[in-house]
C-alpha positions, 0 to 999 in steps of 0.5 A, spaced: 074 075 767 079 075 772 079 072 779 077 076 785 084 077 789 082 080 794 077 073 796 084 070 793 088 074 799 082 072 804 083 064 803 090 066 803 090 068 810 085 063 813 091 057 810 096 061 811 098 057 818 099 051 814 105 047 811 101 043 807 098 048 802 099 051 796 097 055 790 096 053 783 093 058 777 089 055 773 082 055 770 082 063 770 084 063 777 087 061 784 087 054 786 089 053 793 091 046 794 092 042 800 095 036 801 096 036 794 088 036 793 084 042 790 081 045 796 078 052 793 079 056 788 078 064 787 074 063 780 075 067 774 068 065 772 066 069 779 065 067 786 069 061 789 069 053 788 070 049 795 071 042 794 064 039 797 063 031 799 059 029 793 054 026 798 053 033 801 053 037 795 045 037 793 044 039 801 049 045 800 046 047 794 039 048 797 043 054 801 042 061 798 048 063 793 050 056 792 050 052 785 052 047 783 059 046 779 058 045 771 064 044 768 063 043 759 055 042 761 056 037 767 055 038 773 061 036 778 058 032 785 065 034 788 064 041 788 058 048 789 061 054 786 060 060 792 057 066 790 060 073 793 053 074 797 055 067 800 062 068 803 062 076 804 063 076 812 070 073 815 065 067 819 062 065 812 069 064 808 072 061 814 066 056 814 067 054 807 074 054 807 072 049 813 068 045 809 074 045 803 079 042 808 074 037 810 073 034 803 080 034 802 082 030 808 076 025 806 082 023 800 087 019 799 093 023 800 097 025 793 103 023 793 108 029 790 111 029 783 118 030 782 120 036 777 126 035 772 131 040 771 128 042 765 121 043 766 123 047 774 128 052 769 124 053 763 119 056 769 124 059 773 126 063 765 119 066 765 
């Protein structure tokens, strides 16, 4: 299943004002990074990922169209997969997106790896 670009752009505008984020493919989606953490992801499994504060996650996933993440038969306390019925209008979006950012300011701030020269031509050849 392929991600939701149109959730893609949604998210996508609503990071678009700053400087410190952005996007990755992976998981069979769009991850959008932000202070080089992962914030929220347009999921090729449907619906969105949003980085949650493990804390939090069991209130959260008490909202209607929330789960838990399960990745390889566990479930991630860090994040809840959001369905579409849960992020349709703009303010419910923006409101997860906001809870995005929130968690990923709670983490320490990873520092940027450098690429060599190889690696950076051998993508840019693709």
């Amino acid at each position: 299943m392929a991600y939701d670009e149109t959730l893609a752009e949604r998210i996508r505008h609503l990071l678009a004002d700053r400087a410190d984020t952005h996007e990755k493919k992976m998981m069979g989606g769009v991850v959008f990074m932000v202070k080089g953490g992962m914030c929220c992801t347009a999921s090729g499994r449907g619906g969105m990922l949003v980085r949650v504060e493990p804390e939090a996650q069991p209130r959260l996933i008490a909202e209607p169209h929330v789960k838990p993440m399960v990745m390889g038969g566990r479930k991630v306390t860090s994040f809840v997969r959001v369905m579409p019925e849960g992020y349709g209008s703009h303010a419910a979006l923006k409101k997860w997106v906001r809870r995005g950012l929130g968690a990923v300011a709670a983490l320490k701030t990873k520092p940027t790896r450098r690429k060599n020269a190889r690696s950076e031509a051998r993508r840019r050849s693709k």
